[in-house]
VOGU-3710 file (C-alpha; in Angstrom, 3 decimals, decimal comma):
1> xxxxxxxxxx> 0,000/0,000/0,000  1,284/3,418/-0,654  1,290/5,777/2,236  -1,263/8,374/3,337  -1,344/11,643/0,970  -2,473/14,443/2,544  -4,151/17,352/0,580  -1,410/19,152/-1,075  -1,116/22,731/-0,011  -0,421/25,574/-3,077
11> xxxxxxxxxx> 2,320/28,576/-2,401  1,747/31,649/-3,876  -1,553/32,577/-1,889  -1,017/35,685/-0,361  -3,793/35,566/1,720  -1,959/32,838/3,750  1,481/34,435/4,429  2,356/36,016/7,886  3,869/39,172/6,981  6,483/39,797/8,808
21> xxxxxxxxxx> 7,041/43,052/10,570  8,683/45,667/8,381  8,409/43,747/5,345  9,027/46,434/2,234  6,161/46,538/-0,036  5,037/45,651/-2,605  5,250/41,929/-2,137  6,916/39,814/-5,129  5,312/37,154/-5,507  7,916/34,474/-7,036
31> xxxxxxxxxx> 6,269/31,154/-5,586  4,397/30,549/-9,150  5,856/29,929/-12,153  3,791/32,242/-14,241  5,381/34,345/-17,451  5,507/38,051/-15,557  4,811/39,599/-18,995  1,155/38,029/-19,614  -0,401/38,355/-23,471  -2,286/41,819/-24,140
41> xxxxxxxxxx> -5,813/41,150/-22,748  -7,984/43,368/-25,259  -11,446/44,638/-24,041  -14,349/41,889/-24,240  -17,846/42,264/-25,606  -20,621/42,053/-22,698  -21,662/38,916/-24,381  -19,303/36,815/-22,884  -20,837/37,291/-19,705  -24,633/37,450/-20,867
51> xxxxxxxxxx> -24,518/34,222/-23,284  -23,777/30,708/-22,253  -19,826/29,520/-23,399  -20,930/26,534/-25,980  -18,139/25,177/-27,782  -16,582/27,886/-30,295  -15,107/26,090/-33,509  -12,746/28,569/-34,284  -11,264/28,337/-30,562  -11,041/24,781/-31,443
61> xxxxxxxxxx> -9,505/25,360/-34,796  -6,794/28,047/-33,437  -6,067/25,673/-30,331  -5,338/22,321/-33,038  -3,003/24,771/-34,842  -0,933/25,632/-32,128  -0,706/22,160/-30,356  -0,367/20,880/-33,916  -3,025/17,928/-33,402  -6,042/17,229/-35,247
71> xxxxxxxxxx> -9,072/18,414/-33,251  -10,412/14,986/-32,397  -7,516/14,637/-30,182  -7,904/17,781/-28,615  -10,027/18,771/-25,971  -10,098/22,634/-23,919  -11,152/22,623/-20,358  -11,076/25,443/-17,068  -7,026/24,471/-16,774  -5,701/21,286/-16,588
81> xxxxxxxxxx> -7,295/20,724/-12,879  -10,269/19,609/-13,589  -8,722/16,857/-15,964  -5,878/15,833/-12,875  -8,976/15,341/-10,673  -10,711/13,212/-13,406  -8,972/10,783/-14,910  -8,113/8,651/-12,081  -12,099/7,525/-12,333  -11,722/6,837/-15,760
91> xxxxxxxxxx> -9,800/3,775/-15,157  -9,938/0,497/-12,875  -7,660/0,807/-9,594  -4,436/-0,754/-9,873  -0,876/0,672/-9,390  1,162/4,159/-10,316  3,901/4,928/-11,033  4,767/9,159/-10,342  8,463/10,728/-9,890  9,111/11,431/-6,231
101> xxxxxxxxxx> 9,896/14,977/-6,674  6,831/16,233/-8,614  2,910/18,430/-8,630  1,805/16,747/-5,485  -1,829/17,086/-6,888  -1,348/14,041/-9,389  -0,269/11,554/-6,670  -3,177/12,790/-4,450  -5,565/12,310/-7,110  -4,802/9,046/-8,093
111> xxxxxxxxxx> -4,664/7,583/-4,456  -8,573/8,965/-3,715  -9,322/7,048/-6,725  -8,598/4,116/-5,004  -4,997/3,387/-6,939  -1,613/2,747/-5,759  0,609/5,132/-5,804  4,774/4,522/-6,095  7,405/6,508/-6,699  10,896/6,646/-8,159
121> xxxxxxxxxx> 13,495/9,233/-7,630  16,266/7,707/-10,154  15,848/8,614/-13,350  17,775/6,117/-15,057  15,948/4,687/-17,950  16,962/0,959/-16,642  15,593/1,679/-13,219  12,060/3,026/-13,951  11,693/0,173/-16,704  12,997/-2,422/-13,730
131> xxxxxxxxxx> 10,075/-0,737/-11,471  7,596/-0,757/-14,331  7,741/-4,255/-14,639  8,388/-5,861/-11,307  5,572/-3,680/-9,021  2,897/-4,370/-11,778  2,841/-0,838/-12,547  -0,477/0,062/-14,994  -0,344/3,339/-14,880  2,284/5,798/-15,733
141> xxxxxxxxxx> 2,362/9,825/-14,846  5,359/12,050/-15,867  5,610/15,717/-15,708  8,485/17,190/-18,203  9,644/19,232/-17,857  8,999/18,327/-13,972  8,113/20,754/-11,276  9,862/21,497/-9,603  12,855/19,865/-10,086  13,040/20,945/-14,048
151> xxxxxxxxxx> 13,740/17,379/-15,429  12,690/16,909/-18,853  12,536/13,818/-20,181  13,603/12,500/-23,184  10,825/11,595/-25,716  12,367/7,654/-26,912  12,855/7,221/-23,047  9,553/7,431/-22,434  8,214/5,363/-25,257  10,495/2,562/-23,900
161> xxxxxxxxxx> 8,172/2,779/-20,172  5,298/3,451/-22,668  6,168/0,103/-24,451  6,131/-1,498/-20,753  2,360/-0,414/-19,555  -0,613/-3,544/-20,235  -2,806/-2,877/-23,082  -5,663/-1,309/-20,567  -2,864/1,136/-19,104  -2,226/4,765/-19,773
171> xxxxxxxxxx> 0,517/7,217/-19,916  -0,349/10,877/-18,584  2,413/13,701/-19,487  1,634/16,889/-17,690  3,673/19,431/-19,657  2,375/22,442/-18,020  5,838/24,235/-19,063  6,561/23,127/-22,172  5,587/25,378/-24,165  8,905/27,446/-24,090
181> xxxxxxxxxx> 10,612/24,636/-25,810  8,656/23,715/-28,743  11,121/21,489/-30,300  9,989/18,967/-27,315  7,808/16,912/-29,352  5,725/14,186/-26,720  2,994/14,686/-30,282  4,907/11,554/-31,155  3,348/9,601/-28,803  -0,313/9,892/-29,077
191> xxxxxxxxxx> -0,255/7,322/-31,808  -0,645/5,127/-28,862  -4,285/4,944/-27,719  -3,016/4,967/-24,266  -1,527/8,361/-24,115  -2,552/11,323/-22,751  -1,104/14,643/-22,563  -1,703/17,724/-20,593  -1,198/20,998/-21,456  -1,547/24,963/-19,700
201> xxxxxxxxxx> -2,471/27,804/-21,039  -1,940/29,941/-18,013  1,743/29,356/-17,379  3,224/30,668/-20,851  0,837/33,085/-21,316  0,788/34,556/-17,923  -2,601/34,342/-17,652  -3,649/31,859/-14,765  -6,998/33,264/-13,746  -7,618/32,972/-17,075
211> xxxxxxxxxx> -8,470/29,034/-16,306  -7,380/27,449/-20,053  -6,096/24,333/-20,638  -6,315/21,694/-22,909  -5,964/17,676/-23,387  -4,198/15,654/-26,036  -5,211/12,464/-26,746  -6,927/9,469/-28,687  -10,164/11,114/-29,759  -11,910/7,994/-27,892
221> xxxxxxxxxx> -10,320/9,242/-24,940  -11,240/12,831/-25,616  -14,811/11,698/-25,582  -14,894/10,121/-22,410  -13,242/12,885/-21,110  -15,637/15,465/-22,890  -18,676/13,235/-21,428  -17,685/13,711/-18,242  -16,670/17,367/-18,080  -20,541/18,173/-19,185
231> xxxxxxxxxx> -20,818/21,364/-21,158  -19,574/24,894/-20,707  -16,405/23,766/-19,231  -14,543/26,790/-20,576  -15,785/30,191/-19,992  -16,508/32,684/-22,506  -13,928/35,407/-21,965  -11,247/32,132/-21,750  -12,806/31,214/-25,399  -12,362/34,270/-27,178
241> xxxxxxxxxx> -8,617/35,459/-25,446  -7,866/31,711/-26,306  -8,975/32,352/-30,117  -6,514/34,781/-30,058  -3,482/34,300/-28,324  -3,032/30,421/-29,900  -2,813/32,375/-33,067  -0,461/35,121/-32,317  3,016/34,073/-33,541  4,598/37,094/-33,112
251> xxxxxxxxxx> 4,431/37,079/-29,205  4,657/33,489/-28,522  8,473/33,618/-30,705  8,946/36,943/-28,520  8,485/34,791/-25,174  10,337/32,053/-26,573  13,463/34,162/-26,718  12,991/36,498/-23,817  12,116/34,095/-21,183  14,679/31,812/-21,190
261> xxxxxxxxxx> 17,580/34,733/-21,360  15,890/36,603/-18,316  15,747/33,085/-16,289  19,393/32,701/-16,216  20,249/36,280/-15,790  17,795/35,623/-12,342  19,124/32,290/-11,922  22,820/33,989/-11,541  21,594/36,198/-9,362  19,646/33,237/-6,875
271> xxxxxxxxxx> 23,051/31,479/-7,103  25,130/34,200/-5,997  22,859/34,812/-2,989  22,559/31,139/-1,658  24,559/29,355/-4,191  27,308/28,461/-0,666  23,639/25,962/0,664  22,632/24,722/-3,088  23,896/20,891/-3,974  21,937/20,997/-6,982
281> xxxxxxxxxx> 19,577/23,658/-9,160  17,808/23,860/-12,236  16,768/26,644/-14,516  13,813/26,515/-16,778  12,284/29,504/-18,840  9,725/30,369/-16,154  11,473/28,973/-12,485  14,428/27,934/-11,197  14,209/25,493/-8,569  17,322/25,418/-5,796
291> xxxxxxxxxx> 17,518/22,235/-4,114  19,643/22,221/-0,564  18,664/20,666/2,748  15,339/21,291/3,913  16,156/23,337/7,311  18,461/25,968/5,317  15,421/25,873/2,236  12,953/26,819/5,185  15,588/29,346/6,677  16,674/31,520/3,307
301> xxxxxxxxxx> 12,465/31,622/2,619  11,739/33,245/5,955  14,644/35,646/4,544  13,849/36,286/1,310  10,150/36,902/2,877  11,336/39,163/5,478  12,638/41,259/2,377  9,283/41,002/0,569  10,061/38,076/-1,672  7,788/35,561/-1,742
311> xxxxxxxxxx> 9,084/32,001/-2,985  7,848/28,104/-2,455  9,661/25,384/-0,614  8,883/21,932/-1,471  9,282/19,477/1,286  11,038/16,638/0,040  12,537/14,171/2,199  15,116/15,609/3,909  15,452/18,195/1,289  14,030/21,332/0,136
321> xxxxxxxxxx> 13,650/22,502/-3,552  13,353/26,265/-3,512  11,644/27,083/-6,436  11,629/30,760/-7,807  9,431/32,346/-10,169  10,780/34,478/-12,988  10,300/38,165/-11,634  8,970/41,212/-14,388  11,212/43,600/-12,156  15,149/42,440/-12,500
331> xxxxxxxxxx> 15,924/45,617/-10,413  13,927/45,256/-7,112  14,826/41,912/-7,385  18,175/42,577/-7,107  17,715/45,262/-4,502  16,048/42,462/-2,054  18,425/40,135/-2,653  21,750/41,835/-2,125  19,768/42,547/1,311  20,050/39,206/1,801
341> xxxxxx> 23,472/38,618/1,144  24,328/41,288/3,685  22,101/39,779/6,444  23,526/37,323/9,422  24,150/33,964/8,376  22,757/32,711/11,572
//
């Protein structure tokens, strides 16, 4: 039996946070990985909020053409939540296999649905195929690139596990983040009936209360999926922003080059503040995650909070990965950091 999961609990919400005293204002909040240059909202007709949200073709058309699917595979929903929550009732209980570092909300899912959940931590392609095959594993759920840890797994790697899972398994790829490197192609998969992939609009975009996602899969799949969704599941304002943004180019090539350049320049500056406690980091277009042992993860928060930056620690073991957001202000950033470097070490 896999242990107990408790209810994952989200950073980010400010309405949680102790301020402490003194804390300079305005707050940045780092502990989501959200692009801190969101797509131009334009002003919306008063119909999206007078008219009910059925299903808008040329949403659906503009959405196929950026995730480069037919749309029978593809299917938009209120953020890839709802779908998390879901498909662990679409399938008979049997056993998962999840990384150990990884969105907590997948494991929890899966283990109220009655499965199994295990984990591995070693990425070696051996290791994870040894585990497939001798715990009976049926179901298989990767994030990559992974938060927070930022692995990103390589595309034949995975269709060896895929290759591994019974005929009446399923493979579930939550790339939330990929969409900063295109050339990632997990497409290639969903050949295989038993694939499904996840996908966020909010993230790239910058636009999580927008509440856009989208699933890519078998189009049997997608029906199942749409059946038990029920209608309206994306809102109207989400269906006409969506229209648009899948279909401008120009900005999503802009983001492609300026994210990734202004994540290392912050990366370089996270390093040189607590780079002397880090045994390991990684840097992705929209978060770099600083792993180091839990107590001094905990400690250099607290800090950074104290000097109104707001980060999230995941509790892992006897490790913390401190994972930083990619901040739309280089220079206050900056500023609150080198306060950091100058405080006690105590």
């Amino acid at each position: 039996m896999s242990e107990r999961i408790v209810p994952p609990r989200h950073g980010g919400d400010p309405n949680e946070l102790h301020y402490p005293e003194g804390m300079p204002r305005p707050l940045l909040n780092l502990a989501t990985g959200i692009n801190p240059w969101p797509w131009p909202v334009p002003a919306l007709p008063s119909h999206c909020f007078t008219e009910l949200p059925y299903e808008n073709p040329a949403l659906q058309a503009s959405a196929a053409a950026y995730y480069q699917v037919d749309v029978a595979q593809l299917l938009l929903c209120g953020g890839s939540q709802p779908v998390i929550q879901l498909l662990p009732q679409l399938y008979p209980q049997g056993n998962v296999l999840l990384p150990a570092v990884a969105y907590e909300e997948h494991a929890y899912r899966w283990q109220l649905g009655g499965h199994h959940c295990r984990f591995f931590s070693d990425y070696n392609s051996e290791a994870v195929a040894a585990q497939i095959r001798e715990q009976d594993i049926r179901y298989l759920v990767l994030i990559s690139p992974n938060n927070p840890d930022g692995q990103q797994l390589p595309v034949n790697v995975v269709a060896q596990w895929l290759a591994l899972l019974p005929p009446e398994g399923c493979l579930v790829i939550d790339q939330a983040y990929v969409d900063c490197v295109p050339a990632y192609q997990a497409n290639a998969l969903l050949a295989d009936k038993r694939v499904v992939l996840l996908r966020s609009v909010g993230k790239f975009f910058g636009l999580p209360g927008l509440r856009l996602g989208a699933v890519l899969s078998h189009p049997e799949t997608i029906i199942r999926l749409r059946e038990q969704l029920g209608p309206w599941s994306v809102n109207h304002a989400a269906q006409l922003i969506g229209q648009q943004l899948f279909a401008d180019r120009e900005w999503q090539e802009t983001m492609r080059q300026q994210l990734p350049l202004a994540a290392h320049q912050q990366a370089q500056q996270l390093l040189r503040c607590f780079g002397h406690d880090v045994e390991h980091y990684a840097v992705t277009p929209l978060f770099t995650t600083l792993k180091m042992p839990l107590g001094q993860a905990e400690k250099w928060a607290m800090q950074a909070l104290k000097q109104g930056l707001l980060c999230r620690v995941y509790h892992c073991g006897a490790y913390g990965y401190m994972r930083w957001g990619l901040a739309a202000d280089a220079d206050l950033l900056a500023e609150r950091l080198a306060l950091i470097e100058v405080a006690p070490r105590g």
